[in-house]
C-alpha positions in Angstrom: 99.5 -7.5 -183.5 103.0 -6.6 -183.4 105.6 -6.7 -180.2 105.5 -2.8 -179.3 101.3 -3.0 -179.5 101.7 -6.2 -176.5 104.4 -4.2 -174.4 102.2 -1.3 -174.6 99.0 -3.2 -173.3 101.3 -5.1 -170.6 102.7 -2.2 -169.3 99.5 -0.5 -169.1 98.2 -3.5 -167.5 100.9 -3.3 -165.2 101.0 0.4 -164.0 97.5 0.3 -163.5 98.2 -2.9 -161.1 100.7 -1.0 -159.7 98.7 2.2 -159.3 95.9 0.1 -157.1 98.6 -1.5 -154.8 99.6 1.4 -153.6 96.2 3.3 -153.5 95.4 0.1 -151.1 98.6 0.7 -149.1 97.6 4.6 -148.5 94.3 3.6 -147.9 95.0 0.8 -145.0 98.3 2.1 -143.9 96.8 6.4 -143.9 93.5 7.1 -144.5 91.7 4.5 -142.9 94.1 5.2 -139.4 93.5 8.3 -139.5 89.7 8.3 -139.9 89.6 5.6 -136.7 91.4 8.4 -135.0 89.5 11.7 -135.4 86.5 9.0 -134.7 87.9 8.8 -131.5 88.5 11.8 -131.1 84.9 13.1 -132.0 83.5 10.9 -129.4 85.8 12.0 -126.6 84.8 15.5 -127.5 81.8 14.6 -127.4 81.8 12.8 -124.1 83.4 16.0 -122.7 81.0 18.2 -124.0 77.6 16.0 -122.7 78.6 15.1 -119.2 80.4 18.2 -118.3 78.0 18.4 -115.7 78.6 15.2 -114.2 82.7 16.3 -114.0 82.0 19.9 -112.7 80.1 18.4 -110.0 81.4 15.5 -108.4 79.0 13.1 -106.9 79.6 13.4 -102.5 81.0 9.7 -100.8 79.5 10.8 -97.7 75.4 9.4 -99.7 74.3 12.4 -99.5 73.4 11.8 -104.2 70.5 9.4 -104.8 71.2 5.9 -106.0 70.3 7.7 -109.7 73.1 10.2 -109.4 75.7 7.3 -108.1 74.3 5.0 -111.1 75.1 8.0 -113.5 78.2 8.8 -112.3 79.2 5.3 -112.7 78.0 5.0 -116.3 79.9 7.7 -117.2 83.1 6.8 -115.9 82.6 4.1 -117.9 82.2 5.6 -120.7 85.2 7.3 -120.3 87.2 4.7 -119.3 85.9 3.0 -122.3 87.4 6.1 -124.4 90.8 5.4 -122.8 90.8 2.0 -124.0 90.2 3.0 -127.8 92.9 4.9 -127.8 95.0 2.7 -125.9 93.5 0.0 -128.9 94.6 2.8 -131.6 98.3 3.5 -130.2 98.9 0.0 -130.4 98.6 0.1 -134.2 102.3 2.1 -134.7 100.5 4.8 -136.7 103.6 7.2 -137.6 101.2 10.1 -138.0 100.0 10.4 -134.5 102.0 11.3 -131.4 102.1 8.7 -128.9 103.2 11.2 -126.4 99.8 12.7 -126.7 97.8 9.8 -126.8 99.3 8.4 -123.6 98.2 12.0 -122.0 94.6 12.1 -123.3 94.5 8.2 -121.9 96.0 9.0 -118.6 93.5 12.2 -118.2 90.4 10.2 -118.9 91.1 7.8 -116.6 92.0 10.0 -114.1 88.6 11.9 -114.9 86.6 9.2 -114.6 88.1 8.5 -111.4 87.4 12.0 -110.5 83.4 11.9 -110.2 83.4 10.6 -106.7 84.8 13.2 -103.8 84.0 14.2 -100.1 82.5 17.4 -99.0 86.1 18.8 -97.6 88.2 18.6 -101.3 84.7 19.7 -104.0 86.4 22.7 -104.6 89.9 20.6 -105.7 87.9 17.9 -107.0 86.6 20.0 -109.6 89.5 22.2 -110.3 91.3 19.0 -110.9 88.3 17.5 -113.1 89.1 20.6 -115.1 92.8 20.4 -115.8 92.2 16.8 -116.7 89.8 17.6 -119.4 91.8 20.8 -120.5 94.6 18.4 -120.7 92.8 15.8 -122.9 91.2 18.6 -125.1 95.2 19.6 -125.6 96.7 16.3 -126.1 93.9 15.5 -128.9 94.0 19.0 -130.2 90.4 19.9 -129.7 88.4 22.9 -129.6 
C-alpha cells in the first residue's frame, strides 16, 4: 500500500467519525427535545380535550356534587397540575427552539385551571368564563388547534 491509499482510508475513517458526532449532537441537542416537547404538548391537548367537561362545569363548595364528582375533580387537577410540572421539567433544559415566554404561560394557565374546578353558586358563570380564557390561553401559548 502506498501513503495516499492510508490518507485516503484515514480520512475516510475520520469524516465518517466525524459525520456521527454530529448526527449524535443534533439528535440529543434537537430532535430528541423537540419530540419530548410536542409529547407534552399532545397530552395537554389531550387533557384539554377529555375533561372539558370537568372545566366548563365547575364542581359547587357549598356539597351540593357527590363525593365521585369532588374525587374527579380532584384527579383531574392533578393531572393538570402534573402537566405544568413537565413543562416546567422541559424549560429547565435551555432548549433554544422553544419560547420560554410561552411555556411559562401554558404553565401558569394550567395551574390556574386546575385551581379553577372548585367555585360557589354566586361566581359559576365567572368561574367558567375564566376556565375558558385559561385553556384558550394554554392552547395559544403551545400553539394548538
Amino acid at each position: 500500500m502506498n501513503g495516499a491509499s492510508i490518507w485516503g482510508m484515514l480520512l475516510t475513517i475520520i469524516s465518517g467519525v466525524l459525520v456521527f458526532v454530529i448526527g449524535q449532537v443534533i439528535l440529543e441537542r434537537v430532535i430528541k427535545p423537540l419530540q419530548e416537547y410536542k409529547k407534552i404538548k399532545s397530552k395537554i391537548s389531550y387533557l384539554l380535550a377529555f375533561y372539558a367537561n370537568v372545566y366548563t362545569n365547575p364542581i359547587m363548595r357549598d356539597g351540593r356534587n357527590t363525593i365521585q364528582d369532588r374525587d374527579h375533580a380532584d384527579k383531574v387537577a392533578l393531572k393538570l397540575k402534573e402537566a405544568a410540572c413537565e413543562l416546567v421539567g422541559f424549560k429547565q433544559q435551555k432548549n433554544k427552539l422553544v419560547s420560554k415566554d410561552n411555556i411559562e404561560k401554558a404553565n401558569t394557565n394550567l395551574l390556574k385551571l386546575s385551581c379553577g374546578l372548585y367555585t360557589d353558586s354566586k361566581h359559576i358563570d365567572e368561574r367558567i368564563m375564566q376556565n375558558e380564557e385559561y385553556v384558550k390561553e394554554i392552547m395559544k401559548a403551545l400553539n394548538l388547534k
